[in-house]
C-alpha positions in Angstrom: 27.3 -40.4 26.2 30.2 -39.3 23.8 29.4 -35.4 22.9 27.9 -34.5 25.5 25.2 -32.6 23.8 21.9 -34.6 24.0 20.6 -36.1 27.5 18.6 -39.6 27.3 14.6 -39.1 28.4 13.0 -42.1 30.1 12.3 -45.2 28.4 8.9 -46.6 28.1 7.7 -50.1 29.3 9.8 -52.8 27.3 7.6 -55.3 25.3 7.5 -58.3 27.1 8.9 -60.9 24.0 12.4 -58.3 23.9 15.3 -60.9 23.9 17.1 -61.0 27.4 20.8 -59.5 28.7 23.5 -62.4 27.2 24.4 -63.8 30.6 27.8 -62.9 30.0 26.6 -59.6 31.0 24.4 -60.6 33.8 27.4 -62.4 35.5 29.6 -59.3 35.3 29.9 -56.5 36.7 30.6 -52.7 34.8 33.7 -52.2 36.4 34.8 -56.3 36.6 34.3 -55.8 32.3 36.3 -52.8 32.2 39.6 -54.2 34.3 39.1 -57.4 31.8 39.0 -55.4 28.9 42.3 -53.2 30.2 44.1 -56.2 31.2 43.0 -57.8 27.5 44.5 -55.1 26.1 47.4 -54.4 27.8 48.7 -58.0 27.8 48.1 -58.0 24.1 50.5 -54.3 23.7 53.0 -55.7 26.0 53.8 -59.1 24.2 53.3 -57.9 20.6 50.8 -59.6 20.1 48.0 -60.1 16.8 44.3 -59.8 17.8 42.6 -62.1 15.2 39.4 -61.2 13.7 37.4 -63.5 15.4 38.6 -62.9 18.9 39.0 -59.7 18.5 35.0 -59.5 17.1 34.0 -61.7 20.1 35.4 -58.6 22.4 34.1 -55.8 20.5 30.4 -57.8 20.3 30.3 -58.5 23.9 31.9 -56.1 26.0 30.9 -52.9 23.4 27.7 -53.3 21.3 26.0 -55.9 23.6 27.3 -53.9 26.5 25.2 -50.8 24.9 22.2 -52.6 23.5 21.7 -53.9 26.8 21.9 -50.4 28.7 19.3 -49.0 26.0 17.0 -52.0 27.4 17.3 -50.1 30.3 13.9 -48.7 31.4 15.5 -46.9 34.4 18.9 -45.9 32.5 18.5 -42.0 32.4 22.0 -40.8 31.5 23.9 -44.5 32.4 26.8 -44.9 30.6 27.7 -48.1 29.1 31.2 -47.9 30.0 33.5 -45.6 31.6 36.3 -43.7 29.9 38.7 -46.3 30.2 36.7 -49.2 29.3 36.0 -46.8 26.0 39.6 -46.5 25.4 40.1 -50.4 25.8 37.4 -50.8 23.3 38.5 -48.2 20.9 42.3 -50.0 21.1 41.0 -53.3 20.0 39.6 -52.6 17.1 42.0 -49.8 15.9 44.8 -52.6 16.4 43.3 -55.2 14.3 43.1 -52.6 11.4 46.2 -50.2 12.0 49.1 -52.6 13.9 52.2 -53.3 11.9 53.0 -56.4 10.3 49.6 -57.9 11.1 47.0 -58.2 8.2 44.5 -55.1 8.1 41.1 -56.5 8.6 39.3 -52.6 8.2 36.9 -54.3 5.3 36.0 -57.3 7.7 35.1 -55.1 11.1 33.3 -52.5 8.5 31.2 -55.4 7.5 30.6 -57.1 10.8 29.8 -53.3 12.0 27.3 -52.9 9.4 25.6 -56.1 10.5 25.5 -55.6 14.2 23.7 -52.8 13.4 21.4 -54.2 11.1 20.8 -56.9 13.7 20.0 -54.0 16.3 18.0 -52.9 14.2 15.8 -56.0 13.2 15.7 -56.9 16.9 15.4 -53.8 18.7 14.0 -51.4 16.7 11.6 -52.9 14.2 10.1 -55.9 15.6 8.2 -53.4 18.5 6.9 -51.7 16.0 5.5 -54.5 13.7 2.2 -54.7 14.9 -0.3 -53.3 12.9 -3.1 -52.1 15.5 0.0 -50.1 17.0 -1.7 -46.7 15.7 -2.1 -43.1 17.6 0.2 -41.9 20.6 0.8 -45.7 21.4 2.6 -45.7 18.1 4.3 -42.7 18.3 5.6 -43.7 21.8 7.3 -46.8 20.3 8.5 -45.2 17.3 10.0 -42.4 19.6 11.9 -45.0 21.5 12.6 -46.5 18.9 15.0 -43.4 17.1 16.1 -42.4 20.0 17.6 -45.7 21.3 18.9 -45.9 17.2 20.4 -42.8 17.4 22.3 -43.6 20.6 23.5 -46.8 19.2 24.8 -45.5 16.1 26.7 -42.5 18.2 28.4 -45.1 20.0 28.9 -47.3 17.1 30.9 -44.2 15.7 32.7 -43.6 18.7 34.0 -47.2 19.1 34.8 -47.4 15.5 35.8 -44.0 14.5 39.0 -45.3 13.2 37.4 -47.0 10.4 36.0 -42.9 9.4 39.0 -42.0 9.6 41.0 -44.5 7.6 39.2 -47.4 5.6 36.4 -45.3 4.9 38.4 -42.8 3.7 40.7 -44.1 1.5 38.1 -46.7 0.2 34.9 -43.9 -0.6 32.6 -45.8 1.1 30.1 -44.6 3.6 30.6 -43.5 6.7 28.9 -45.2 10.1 27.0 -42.7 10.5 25.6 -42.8 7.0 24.9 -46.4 6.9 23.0 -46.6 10.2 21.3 -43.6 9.0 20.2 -44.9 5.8 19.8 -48.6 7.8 17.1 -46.8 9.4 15.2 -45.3 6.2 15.1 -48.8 4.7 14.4 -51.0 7.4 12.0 -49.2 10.0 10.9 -46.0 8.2 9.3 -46.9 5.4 6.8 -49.4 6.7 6.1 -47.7 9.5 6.1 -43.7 8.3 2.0 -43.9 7.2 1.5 -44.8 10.9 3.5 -42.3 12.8 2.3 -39.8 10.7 -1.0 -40.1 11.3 0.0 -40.5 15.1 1.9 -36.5 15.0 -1.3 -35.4 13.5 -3.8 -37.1 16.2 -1.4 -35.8 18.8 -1.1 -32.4 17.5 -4.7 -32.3 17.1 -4.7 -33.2 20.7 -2.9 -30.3 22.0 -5.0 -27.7 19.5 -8.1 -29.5 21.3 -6.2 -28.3 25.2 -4.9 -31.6 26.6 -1.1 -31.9 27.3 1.3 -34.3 24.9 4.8 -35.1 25.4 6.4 -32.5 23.2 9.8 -34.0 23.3 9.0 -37.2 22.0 6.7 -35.7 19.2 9.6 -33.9 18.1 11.6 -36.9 18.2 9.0 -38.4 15.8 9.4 -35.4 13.3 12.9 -35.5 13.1 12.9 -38.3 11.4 11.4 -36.4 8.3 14.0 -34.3 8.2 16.8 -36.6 9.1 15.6 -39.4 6.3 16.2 -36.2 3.6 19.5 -36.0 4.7 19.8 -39.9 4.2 18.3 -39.2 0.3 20.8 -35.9 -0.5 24.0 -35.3 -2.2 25.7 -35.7 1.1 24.5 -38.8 2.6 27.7 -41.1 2.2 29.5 -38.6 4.0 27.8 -38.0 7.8 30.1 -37.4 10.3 28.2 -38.1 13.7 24.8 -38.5 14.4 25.2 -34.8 16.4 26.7 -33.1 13.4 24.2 -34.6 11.4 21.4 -32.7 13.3 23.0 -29.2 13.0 23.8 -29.9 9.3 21.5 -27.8 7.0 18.4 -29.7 6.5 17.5 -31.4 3.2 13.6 -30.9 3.5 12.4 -33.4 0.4 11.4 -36.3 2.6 9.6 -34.1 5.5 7.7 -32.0 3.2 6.0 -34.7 1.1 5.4 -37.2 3.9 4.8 -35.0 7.0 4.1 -31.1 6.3 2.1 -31.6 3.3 -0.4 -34.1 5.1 -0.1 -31.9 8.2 -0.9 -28.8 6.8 -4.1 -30.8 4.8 -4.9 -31.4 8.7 -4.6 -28.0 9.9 -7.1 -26.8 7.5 -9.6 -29.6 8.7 -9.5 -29.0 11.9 -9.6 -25.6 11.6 -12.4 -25.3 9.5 -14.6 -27.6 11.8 -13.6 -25.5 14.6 -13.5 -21.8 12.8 -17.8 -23.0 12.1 -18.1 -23.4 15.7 -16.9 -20.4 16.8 -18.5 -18.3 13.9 -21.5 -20.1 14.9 -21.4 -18.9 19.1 -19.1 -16.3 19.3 -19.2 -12.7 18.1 -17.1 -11.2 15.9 -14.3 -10.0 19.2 -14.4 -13.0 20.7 -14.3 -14.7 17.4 -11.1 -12.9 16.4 -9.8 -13.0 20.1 -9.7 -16.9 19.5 -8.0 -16.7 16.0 -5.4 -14.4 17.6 -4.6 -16.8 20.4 -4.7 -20.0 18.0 -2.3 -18.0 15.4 0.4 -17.4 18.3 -0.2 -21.4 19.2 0.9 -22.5 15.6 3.5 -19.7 15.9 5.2 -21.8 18.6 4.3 -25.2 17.9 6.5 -24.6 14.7 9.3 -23.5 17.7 8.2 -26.8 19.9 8.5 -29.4 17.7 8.6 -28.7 13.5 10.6 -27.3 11.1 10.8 -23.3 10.8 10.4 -23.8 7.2 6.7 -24.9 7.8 6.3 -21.4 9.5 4.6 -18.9 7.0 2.7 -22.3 5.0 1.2 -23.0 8.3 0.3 -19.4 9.1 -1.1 -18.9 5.8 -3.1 -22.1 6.0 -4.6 -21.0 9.2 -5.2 -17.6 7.8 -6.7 -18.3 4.8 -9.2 -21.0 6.8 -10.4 -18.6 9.5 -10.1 -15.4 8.5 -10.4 -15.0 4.7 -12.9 -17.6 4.1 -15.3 -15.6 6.5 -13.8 -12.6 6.1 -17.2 -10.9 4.9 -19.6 -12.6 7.4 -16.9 -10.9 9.8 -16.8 -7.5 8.5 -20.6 -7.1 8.1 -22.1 -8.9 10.6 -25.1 -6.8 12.2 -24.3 -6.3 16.0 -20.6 -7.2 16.4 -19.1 -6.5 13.0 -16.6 -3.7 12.1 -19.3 -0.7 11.8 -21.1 -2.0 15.2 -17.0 -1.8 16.8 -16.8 1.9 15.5 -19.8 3.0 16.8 -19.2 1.5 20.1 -15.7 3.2 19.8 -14.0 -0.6 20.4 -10.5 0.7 20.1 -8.5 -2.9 20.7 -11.2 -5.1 18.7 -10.9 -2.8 15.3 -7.0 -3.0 16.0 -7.3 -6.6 16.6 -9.4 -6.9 13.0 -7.0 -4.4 11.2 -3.7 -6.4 12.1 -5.6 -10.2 11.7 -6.6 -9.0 7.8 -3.3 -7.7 7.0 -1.7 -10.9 7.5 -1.0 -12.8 4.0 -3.3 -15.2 2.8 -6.3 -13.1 3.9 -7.2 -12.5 0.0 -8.7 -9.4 0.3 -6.7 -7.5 3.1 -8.0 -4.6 4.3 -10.3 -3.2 1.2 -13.6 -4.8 3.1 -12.4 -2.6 6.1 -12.2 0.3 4.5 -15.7 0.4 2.5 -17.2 0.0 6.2 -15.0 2.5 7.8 -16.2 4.9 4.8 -19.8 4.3 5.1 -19.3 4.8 8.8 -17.6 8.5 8.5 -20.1 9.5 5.8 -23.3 8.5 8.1 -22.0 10.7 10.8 -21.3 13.5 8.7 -25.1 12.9 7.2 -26.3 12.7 11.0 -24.0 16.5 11.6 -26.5 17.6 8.0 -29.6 16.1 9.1 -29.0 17.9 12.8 -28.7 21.6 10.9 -31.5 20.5 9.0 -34.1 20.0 12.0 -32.1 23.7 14.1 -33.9 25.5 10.5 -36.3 23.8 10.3 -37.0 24.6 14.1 -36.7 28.0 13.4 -38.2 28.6 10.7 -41.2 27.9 13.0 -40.0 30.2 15.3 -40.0 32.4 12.5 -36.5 33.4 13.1 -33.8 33.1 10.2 -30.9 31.2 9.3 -27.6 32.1 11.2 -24.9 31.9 9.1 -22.5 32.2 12.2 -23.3 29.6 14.3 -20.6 27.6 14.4 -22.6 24.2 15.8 -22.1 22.4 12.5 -18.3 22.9 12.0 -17.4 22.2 15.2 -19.2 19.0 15.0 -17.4 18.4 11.3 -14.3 19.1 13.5 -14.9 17.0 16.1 -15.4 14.0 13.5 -12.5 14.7 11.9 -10.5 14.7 15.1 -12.0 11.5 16.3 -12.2 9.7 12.5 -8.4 10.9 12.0 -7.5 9.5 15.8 -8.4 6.3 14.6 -6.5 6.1 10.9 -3.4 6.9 13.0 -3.8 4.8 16.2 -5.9 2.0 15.3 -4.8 1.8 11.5 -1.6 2.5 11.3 -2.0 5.5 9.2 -2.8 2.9 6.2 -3.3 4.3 2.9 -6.6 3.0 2.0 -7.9 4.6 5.2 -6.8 7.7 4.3 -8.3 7.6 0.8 -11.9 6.1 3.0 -12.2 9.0 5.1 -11.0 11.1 2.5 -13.9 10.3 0.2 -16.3 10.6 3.2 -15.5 13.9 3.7 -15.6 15.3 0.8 -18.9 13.5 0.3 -21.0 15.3 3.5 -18.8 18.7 3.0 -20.0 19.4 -0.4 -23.3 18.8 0.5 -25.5 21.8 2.0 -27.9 21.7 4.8 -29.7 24.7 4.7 -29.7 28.4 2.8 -25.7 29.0 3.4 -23.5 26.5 1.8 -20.9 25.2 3.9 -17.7 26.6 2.4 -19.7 29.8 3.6 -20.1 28.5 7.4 -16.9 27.8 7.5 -15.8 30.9 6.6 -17.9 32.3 9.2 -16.2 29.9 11.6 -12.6 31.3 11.0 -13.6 35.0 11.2 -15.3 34.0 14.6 -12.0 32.4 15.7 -9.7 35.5 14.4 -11.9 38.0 16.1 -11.4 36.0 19.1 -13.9 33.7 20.4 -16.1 30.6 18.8 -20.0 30.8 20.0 -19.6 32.5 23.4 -16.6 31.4 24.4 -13.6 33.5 24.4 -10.6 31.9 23.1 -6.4 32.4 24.2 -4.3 32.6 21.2 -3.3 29.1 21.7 -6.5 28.0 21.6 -7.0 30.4 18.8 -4.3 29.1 16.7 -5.5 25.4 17.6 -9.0 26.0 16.0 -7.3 27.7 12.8 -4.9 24.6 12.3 -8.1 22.6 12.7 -10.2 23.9 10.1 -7.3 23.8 7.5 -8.3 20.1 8.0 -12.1 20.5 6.9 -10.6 23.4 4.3 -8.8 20.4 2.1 -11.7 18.7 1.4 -13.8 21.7 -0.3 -14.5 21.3 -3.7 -15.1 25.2 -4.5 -12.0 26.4 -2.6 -12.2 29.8 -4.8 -15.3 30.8 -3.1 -13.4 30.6 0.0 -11.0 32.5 -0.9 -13.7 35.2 -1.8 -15.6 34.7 1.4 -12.4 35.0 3.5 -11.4 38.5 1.6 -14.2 39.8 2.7 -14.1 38.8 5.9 -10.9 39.7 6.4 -11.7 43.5 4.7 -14.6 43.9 7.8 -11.9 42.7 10.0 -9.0 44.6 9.0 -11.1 48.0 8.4 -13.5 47.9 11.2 -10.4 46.7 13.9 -11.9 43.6 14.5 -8.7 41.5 14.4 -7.5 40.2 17.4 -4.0 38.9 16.2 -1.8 39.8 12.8 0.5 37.0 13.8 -2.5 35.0 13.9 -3.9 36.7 10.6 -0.6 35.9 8.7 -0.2 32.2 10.2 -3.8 31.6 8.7 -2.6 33.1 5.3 0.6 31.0 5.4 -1.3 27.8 5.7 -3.5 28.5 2.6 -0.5 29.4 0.6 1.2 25.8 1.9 -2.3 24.2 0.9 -2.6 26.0 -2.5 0.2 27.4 -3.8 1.6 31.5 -3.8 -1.2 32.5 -6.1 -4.4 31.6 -4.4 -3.1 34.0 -1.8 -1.4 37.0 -3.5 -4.5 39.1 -3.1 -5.0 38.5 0.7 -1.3 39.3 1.1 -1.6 42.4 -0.6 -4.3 43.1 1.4 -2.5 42.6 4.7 0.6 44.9 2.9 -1.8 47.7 2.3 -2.9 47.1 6.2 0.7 47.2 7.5 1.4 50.6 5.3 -1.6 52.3 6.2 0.2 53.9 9.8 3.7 55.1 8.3 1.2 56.7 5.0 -0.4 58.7 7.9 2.5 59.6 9.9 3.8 61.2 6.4 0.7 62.9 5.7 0.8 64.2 9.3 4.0 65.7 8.5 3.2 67.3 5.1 0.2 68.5 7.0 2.5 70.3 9.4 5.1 71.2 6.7 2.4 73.1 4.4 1.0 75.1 7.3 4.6 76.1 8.4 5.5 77.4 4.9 2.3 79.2 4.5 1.9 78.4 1.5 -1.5 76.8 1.6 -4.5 78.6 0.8 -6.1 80.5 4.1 -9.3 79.2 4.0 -7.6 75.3 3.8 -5.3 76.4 6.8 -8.8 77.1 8.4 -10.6 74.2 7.5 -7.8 72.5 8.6 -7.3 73.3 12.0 -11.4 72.8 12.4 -10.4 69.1 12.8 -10.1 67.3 15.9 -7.2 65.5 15.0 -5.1 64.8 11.6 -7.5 62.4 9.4 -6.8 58.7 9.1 -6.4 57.3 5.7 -6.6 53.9 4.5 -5.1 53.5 1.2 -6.5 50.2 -0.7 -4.5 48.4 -3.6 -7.1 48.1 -6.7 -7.7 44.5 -7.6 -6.8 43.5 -4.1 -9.9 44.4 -1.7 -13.3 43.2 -2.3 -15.2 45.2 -4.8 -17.8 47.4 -3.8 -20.7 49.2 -6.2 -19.8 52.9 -6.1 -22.1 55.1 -3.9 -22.4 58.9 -4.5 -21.3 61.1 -1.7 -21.3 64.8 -0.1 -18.4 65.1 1.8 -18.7 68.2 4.5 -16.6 71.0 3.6 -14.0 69.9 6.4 -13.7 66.2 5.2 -13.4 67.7 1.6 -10.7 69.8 2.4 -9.2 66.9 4.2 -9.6 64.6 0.6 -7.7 67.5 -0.9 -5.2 68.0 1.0 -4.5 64.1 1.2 -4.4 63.5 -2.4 -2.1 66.0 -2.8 0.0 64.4 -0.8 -0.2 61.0 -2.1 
């Protein structure tokens, strides 16, 4: 058909009282017509000659609109033209001579009526009267309407086709509507309005069909939507003015008409049928598979809106879903005993909490994902309880045992680590790193760290735990530096949530003293990384003593190569005392000094002590020097 850009789908069975072919048209043949209607016309051309309104009428009535009401009677048309190109251009000649030829009268007004009325006649005959019956309800109904625009629009496409001269000219220059328009609008008043209630309600039961599984004729339920849209074109500023029934389908859409009399009433359906069905699955389903089936039904509305509405229905639709089966039983979802959200952590169901964390961020779910996040706190502070109550029951143990405390064992952090490690997996994979589950786990923490299980608090076991890692080894096992450094970056993870971080900044200098003055450290780069990361976490000041404690470390070996050399210098010269040149040389090797910054080191009470004569000398000789 002219255009070329819509195919005709199979007709349905005709009703049996549908007026038969004129016999005009049963007598003659398609290609018979079209060499009568070129000889018509080229007789007429040759000799001059005026086509009169009437005759001309009689030609454009029975060998062009019957011609094409007949082929939409068609059940087994397909894509059957009514006429070939030149029994078009016949047609097209006919009437754009009685209108345009010179010295003839212009009968534009006459043809625009008698166009109008063949249409309205189609119309009356064709289109409305199958649709009359009042027990024609459900998919019956929306078969027959379907037919029914489809087999409108085709005749108004050709209606335009044979008569676009009238568009072009009388239409024109008169403001009147176009052909287009006034089959269009023909439509909205005559078949639409008596029969919208009823097709309506047949696009729900349909849709409700296809929810429910079975299979529908998409096309022809689309074919029954457009018509909402189209009859909001045939309302708006622009409805004189429609080109072609093609252009009218790609104009922008003029949604007053479809949104009050279908996608209100369809979206008051949606909920309906989702809130029967949301009660049966909450009522035999557990909380995955409920959400599995919300999932599935969310991406089937997502392309039902593709198959056959409008995209502007998309987010009221999703919404409307959302709202019905996910935050109306949002809670009973969250906390339900064996399959809700703290049942799916403990079980460790990755895709499930994913699944729940993505459904209740979707709008219309009123709360988001605040319910989420209460659970996923409680969940994080009952394991860090269960880590407490475990160091609880190892003293307790024994105590009975009669064996005390151990402030180094490290069982208790690197359970605290391990629950950080796993907790914080699933913030960042599961939860996209969300905010509130941050601040959850956050609050969690620094709920079980604050809270002591036994004699040493736990800022003070996990200062125990780093000077175990930075001497090398955590429990038994020995660590690499890698694995060294891992550990330390770990436990600056546990160190955020203290609440007395000033203690463990005490704890750690003395620590560090032992380690730095007994040669216990197994790594400076390691020993300045550790320092570097407090300083990140807490600014230059909380770690300007332990710097200056690590300074004093690093200048201890060129102090002693200098003393070594004044040492060497003062017995060359001779001018030290014999008896200190004596005392001296009664050393093994040149003493080793450790010079400590006041205010930086741990203080210690001050302890009275005799120094042998030799180490005296060696005091003597050193502060001298210094």
């Amino acid at each position: 058909f002219p255009g070329g850009s819509r195919t005709l789908t199979p007709g349905t069975t005709m009703a049996a009282e549908e007026p038969p072919t004129p016999a005009t048209l049963q007598r003659q043949s398609s290609h018979d017509r079209e060499q009568e209607l070129i000889k018509y016309i080229t007789d007429k051309c040759a000799a001059r000659e005026e086509i009169e309104l009437e005759e001309g009428w009689k030609i454009l009535q029975e060998k062009g609109i019957d011609v094409v009401t007949a082929t939409l009677q068609e059940t087994d048309r397909m894509d059957k033209k009514p006429f070939g190109n030149r029994g078009y251009s016949s047609l097209y000649t006919v009437g754009f001579n009685m209108c345009s030829c010179a010295n003839t009268p212009d009968r534009s007004e006459d043809l625009y009526q008698r166009v109008n009325d063949a249409m309205a006649r189609f119309l009356k005959e064709h289109v409305v009267e199958p649709l009359l019956d009042p027990s024609l309800v459900g998919v019956a109904m929306l078969e027959k309407f379907s037919k029914a625009w489809h087999n409108h629009k085709i005749m108004t496409k050709w209606i335009q086709q044979l008569f676009q001269h009238l568009d072009r000219g009388y239409v024109l220059n008169s403001a009147t509507e176009s052909l287009t328009s006034c089959g269009m609008k023909k439509f909205l008043n005559v078949a639409f309005g008596d029969t919208c209630e009823r097709v309506r309600a047949g696009a729900l039961d349909m849709i409700n069909r296809e929810r429910a599984g079975n299979e529908i004729d998409r096309n022809q339920l689309k074919n029954c939507v457009e018509v909402f849209i189209v009859m909001g074109l045939c309302r708006g500023s622009g409805s004189k003015d429609l080109k072609s029934v093609d252009k009218m389908l790609k104009m922008n859409p003029e949604l007053d008409v479809y949104t009050k009399d279908f996608e209100e009433p369809f979206l008051r359906s949606t909920r309906e049928y989702y809130t029967i069905e949301g009660a049966a699955w909450l009522e035999s389903d557990s909380v995955p598979e409920y959400l599995s089936r919300v999932e599935t039904a969310l991406g089937e509305e997502e392309m039902r809106v593709g198959w056959y509405l409008n995209s502007a229905t998309h987010d009221k639709l999703q919404r409307t879903c959302v709202e019905t089966l996910l935050s109306d039983h949002q809670k009973q979802l969250v906390e339900r005993p064996n399959s809700g959200m703290y049942a799916l952590l403990k079980l460790e169901k990755g895709e499930d909490l994913r699944r729940m964390f993505v459904l209740f961020q979707l709008d219309g779910v009123e709360k988001g994902v605040a319910p989420m996040t209460q659970i996923f706190q409680k969940f994080v502070e009952d394991q860090g309880e269960a880590l407490l109550d475990a160091r609880r029951a190892e003293i307790k143990r024994l105590a009975s045992e009669k064996k005390k405390e151990n402030q180094s064992d490290p069982t208790m952090i690197m359970g605290m680590l391990a629950l950080y490690k796993k907790t914080n997996g699933m913030v960042k994979e599961l939860f996209d790193n969300h905010l509130e589950f941050q601040k959850s786990m956050k609050v969690a923490f620094q709920e079980f760290m604050n809270k002591d299980a036994g004699k040493f608090a736990n800022v003070e076991l996990l200062t125990a735990y780093c000077d175990g890692i930075l001497k090398g080894h955590e429990a038994s096992e020995k660590l690499s530096a890698a694995a060294m450094e891992d550990r330390l970056e770990s436990v600056m993870y546990l160190f955020v949530y203290l609440a007395d971080k000033d203690m463990f900044a005490e704890l750690y200098r003395d620590a560090l003293a032992k380690r730095l003055l007994n040669k216990k450290t197994t790594s400076m780069e390691l020993e300045k990384h550790m320092i570097s990361r407090l300083k990140q976490l807490q600014g230059p000041p909380f770690t300007t003593k332990i710097e200056g404690m690590i300074k004093d470390h690093q200048m201890c070996d060129d102090n002693n190569a200098k003393f070594e050399e004044y040492l060497k210098s003062t017995a060359a010269d001779g001018s030290a005392a014999s008896n200190s040149s004596s005392s001296s040389t009664e050393l093994s090797e040149t003493p080793k000094v450790q010079v400590l910054t006041l205010g930086f080191w741990p203080s210690q009470q001050p302890r009275p002590v005799n120094l042998p004569p030799v180490l005296a000398s060696a005091q003597s000789h050193f502060e001298a020097f210094y």
